[in-house]
N, C-alpha and C positions, 0 to 999 in steps of 0.2 A: 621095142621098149619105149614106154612113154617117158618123156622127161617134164617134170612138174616146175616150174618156175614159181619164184617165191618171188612177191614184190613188195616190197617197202611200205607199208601206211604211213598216207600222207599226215604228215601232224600238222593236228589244223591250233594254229598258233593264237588265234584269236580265242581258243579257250584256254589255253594254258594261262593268257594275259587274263584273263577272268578270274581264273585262279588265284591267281597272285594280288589281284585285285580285293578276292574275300580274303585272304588271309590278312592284306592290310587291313581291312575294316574292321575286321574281328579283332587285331590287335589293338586298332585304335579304338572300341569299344573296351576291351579290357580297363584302357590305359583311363577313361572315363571313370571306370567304375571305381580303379584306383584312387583316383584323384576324390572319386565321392565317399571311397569308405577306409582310406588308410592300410587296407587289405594287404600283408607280403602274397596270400595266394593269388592276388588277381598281379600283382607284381612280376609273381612267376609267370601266370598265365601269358602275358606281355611279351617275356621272355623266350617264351615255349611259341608262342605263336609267332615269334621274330624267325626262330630257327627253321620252324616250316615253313615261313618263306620266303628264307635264304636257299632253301631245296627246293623249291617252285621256281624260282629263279633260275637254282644249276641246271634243273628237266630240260627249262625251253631254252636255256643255252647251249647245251646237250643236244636239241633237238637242228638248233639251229645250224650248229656246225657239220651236223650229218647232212641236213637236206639243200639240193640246187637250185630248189625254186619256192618260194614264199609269198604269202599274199600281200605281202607289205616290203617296200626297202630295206634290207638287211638291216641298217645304219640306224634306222628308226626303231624298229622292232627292239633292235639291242637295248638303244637309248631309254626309249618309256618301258622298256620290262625292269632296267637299270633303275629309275627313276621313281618309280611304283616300290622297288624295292629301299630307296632312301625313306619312303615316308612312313615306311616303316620301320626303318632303322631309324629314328627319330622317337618311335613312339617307346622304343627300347631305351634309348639318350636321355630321354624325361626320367623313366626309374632309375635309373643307373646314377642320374646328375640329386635328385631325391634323395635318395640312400648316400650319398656321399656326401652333401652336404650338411644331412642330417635334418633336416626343414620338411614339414609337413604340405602336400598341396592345399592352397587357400581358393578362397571364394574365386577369384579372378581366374588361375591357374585352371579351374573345375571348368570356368564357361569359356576359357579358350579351349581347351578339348571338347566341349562341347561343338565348338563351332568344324573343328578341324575333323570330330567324327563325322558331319555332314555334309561334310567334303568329301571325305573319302566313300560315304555312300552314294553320293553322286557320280564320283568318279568310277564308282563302279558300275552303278547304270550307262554314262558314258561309255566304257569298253563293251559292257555286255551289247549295247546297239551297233556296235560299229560297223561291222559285216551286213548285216541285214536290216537296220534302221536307222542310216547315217542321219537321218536330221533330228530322231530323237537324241541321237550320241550329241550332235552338234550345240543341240538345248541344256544337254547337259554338264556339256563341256565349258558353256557361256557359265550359267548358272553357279560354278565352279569360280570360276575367275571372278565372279560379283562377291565372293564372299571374301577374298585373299585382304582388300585391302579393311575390312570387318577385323581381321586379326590385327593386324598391325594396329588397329584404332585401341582396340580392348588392352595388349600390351603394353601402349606408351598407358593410361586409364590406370593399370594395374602398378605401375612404376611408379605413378603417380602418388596412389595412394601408398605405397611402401614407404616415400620419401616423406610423408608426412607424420607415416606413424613410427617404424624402424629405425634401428641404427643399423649406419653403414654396412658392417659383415650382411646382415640380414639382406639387404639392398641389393649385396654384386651379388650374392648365391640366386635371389631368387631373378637378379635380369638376365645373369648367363639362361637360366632354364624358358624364361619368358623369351629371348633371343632366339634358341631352338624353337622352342614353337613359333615363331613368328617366322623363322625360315620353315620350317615343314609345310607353313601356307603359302611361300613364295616357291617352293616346288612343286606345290600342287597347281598352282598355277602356271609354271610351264610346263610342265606334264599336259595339262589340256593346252597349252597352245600347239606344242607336239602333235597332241591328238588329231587338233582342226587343221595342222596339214596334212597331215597322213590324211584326212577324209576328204581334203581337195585333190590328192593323189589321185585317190583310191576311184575319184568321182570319173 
């Protein structure tokens, strides 16, 4: 009698993180398009693409507590799959803080997601290399961090002009939502600092 042995597929984790990777872009393009046309369905879309990848996230933590060996330090792996998943919970925090306030996105608001969705496409060129083109990852992950402190410039810029034309109310509603994006840039930039150990690890 033969006996067949079943063996586990290795899950290779550096795609799951790519995953999760496009699902953030794709939500922070949503959150773009929002910002450019007042849209509640790109609003939803934001929302919808939050949740898948909130589940791309449970898969490779799912995956991660099944398997005993990984191509990356447990610790790390958790932290930037964790992390990838903030910047997208972020781009959900912007509609969410929008609708609640009641305030439309402006000029300012528009070209800081602008900048933060080209973050997050670089950041996903970054993961997509990492396995097999560390030093494009590594270009990538530079390129990433040049842009972090571009937000914080744009948001104090945006504040700026509020205070000259605004009252008050109008001021704190739109700095809390300027405040979150200006952190969704200072996570993406440790997200790639992250990165560029993991690839002197990995070296």
């Amino acid at each position: 009698m033969k006996v067949r042995l079943k063996f586990r597929r290795r899950s290779n984790f550096f795609e799951m993180l790519q995953k999760q990777t496009l699902y953030m872009t794709k939500g922070m393009r949503f959150l773009k398009e929002y910002c450019e046309t007042y849209s509640e369905e790109k609003a939803e879309a934001v929302i919808q693409t939050e949740n898948d990848g909130d589940l791309a996230r449970r898969e490779l933590i799912d995956e991660l507590n099944e398997s005993f060996i990984t191509p990356i330090d447990r610790e790390d792996l958790f932290k930037i799959s964790a992390q990838l998943d903030e910047i997208l919970d972020y781009a959900k925090t912007t509609v969410d803080e929008v609708r609640l306030y009641g305030v439309r996105p402006d000029k300012e608001m528009t070209s800081i997601v602008e900048v933060l969705t080209s973050m997050c496409e670089h950041i996903s060129l970054a993961v997509a290399n990492m396995e097999m083109r560390p030093s494009i990852s590594r270009d990538e992950a530079i390129l990433v961090k040049s842009m972090e402190n571009k937000v914080g410039d744009m948001c104090v810029r945006g504040l700026a002009i509020l205070f000259d034309t605004a009252d008050y109310k109008t001021i704190f509603k739109y700095r809390e939502i300027y405040r979150h994006l200006n952190q969704t840039a200072d996570i993406a930039d440790s997200t790639m600092d992250l990165l560029l150990n993991i690839l002197v690890k990995m070296a």
